[in-house]
N, C-alpha and C positions, 0 to 999 in steps of 0.2 A: 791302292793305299787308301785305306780310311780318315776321311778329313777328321779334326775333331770339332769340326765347327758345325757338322750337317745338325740341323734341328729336325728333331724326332720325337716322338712322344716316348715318355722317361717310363722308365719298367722298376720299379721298388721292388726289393725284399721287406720281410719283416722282423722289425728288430726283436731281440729278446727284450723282453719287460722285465723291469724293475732286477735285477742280478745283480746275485749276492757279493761281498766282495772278494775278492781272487788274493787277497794279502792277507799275510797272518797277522796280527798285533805285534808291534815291534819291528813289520816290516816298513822300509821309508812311504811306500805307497799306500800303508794304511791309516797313516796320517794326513796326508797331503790333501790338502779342498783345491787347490788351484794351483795353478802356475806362476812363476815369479821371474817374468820377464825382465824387471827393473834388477834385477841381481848380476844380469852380468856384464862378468869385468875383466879385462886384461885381450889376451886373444879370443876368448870364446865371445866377449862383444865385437872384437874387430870383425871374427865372422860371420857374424850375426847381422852387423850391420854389410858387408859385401853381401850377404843374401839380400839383404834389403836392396841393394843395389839391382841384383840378377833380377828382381821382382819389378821392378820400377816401369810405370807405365801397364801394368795387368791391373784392369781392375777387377776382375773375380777368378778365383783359381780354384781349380777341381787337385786335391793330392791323393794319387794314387798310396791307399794308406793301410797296412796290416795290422798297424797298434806295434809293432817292433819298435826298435830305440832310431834308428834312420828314419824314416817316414813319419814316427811320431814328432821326431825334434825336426823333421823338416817344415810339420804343419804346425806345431807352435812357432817357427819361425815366420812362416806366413802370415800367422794369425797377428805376431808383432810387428810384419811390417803392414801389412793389408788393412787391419783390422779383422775380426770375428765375423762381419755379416757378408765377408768378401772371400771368405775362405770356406771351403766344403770338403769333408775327409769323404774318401771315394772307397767304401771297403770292395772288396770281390767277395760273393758266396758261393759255395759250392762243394760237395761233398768232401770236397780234400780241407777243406777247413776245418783244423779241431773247433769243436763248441766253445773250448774253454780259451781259448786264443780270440774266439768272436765275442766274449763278453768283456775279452782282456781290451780289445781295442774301443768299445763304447765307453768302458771304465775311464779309458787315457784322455778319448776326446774329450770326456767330461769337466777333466782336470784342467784341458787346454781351453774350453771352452768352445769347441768345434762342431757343428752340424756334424753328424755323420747320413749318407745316403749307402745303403747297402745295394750293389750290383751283382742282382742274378750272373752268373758265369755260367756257360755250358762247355769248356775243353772237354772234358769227360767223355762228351757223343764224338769226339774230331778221331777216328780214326790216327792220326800221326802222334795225335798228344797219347793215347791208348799204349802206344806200340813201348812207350816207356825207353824212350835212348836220350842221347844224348842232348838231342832240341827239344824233351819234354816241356822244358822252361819255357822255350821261344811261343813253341803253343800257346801254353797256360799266359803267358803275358798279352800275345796277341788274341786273345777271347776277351781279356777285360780290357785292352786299350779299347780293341772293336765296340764292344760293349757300352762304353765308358762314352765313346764321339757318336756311338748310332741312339743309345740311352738317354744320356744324360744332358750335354754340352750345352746342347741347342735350348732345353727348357730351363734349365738353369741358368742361361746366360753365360756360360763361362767363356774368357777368353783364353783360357790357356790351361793344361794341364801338367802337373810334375807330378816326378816319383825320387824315393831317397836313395838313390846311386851316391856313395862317396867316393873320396878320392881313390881311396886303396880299389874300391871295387874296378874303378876304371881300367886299375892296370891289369886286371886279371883277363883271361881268356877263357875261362870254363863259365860266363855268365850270357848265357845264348839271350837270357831274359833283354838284354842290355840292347841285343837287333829289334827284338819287338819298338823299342821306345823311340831308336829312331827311326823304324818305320814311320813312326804312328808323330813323329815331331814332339816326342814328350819331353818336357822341359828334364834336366838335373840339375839345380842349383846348390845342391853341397858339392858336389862333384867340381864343377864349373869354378869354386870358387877354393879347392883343394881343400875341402875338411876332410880331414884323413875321421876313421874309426874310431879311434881314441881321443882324438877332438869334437865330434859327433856326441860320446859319452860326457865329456866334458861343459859342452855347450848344454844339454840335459840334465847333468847334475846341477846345473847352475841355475837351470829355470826352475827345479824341484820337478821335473816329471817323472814318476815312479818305474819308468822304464831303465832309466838309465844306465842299471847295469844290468838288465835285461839279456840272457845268453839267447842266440839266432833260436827261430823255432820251427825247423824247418815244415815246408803244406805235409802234411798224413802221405800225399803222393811218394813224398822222396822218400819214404821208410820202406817203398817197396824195390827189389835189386833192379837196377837196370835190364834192358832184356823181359821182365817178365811184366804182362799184362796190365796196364792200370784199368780197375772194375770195381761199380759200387760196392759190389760184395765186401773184394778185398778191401776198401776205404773202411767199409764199416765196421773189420774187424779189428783194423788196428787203435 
């Protein structure tokens, strides 16, 4: 088991510069400069504050983070109860990442107001993550937790790492991603505190994050059939 506390010297990717934006005018997101955490009200603050709660006592958090509409409202939710210089969005890179998903996620942090550190991933070279079946997932997650506690943790400071599991995800059973995290002791604080999906959306529309009706998008990997090969080739041509 990989601690995520070992302190290692941290390995960067490099970010894209300056990218254009990913919204057409008239989309909510091409509006938006920032987040609006003071907006919300009703349940999606009651949640907001039980996150605050699951976070209490972490003073710096690493969030395993893609720029989706889970991960994104999970780290503006940190970034509300933490503050900005206590939170750090943790992407994974690696050839299964579309480009245009890796500019979507620097766009969102920007909106949230969140570091982002980009983490080289190598699943790709693992032989088991290759073979493309069922545990592809559990791979691909256990290369960026690995990554993430041998990388980042220790220079960073962080004491704790999450990722955006919600509640619905919990109950499901085709999410092998979900063993990597408790391998690896990753926090899930929507999860924990039962934000279903469509309160997940709601807590996001409320803060203004331009994701929030953002449909899944799955890595470049899942678009090839189970059974057959995952290889840079094939990444590159999809």
């Amino acid at each position: 088991m990989t601690s995520l506390r070992q302190p290692v010297p941290l390995t960067l990717g490099t970010a894209p510069s300056a990218p254009t934006s990913l919204f057409a005018p008239g989309h909510p997101g091409f509006e938006v400069e920032g987040m609006t955490p003071d907006a919300l009200t009703g349940e999606a603050l009651e949640l907001a504050e039980a996150v605050s709660a699951e976070l209490e006592g972490v003073r710096k958090l690493g969030v395993a983070y893609s720029g989706g509409v889970d991960s994104a409202t999970l780290l503006a939710l940190a970034v509300r109860a933490l503050g900005t210089e206590n939170v750090v969005a943790l992407l994974g890179v690696s050839p299964s990442l579309a480009r245009r998903e890796r500019r979507l996620a620097h766009q969102v942090a920007r909106v949230i107001g969140a570091e982002v550190i980009e983490v080289p991933t190598h699943e790709g070279e693992n032989p088991d993550y290759q073979k493309n079946d069922a545990a592809r997932c559990f791979h691909c997650k256990d290369e960026l937790f690995t990554r993430i506690g041998e990388d980042v943790v220790g220079e960073h400071s962080l004491d704790a790492v999450a990722y955006g599991e919600n509640a619905d995800d919990a109950t499901r059973h085709d999410r092998p991603g979900a063993g990597a995290a408790t391998r690896h002791r990753v926090l899930r604080p929507l999860s924990v505190v039962g934000m279903t999906k469509s309160q997940v959306r709601e807590v996001a529309r409320q803060m203004s994050l331009p994701v929030a009706d953002k449909p899944a998008a799955p890595c470049l990997a899942s678009r090839i059939p189970f059974g057959e090969s995952v290889t840079p080739e094939k990444l590159r041509q999809i």
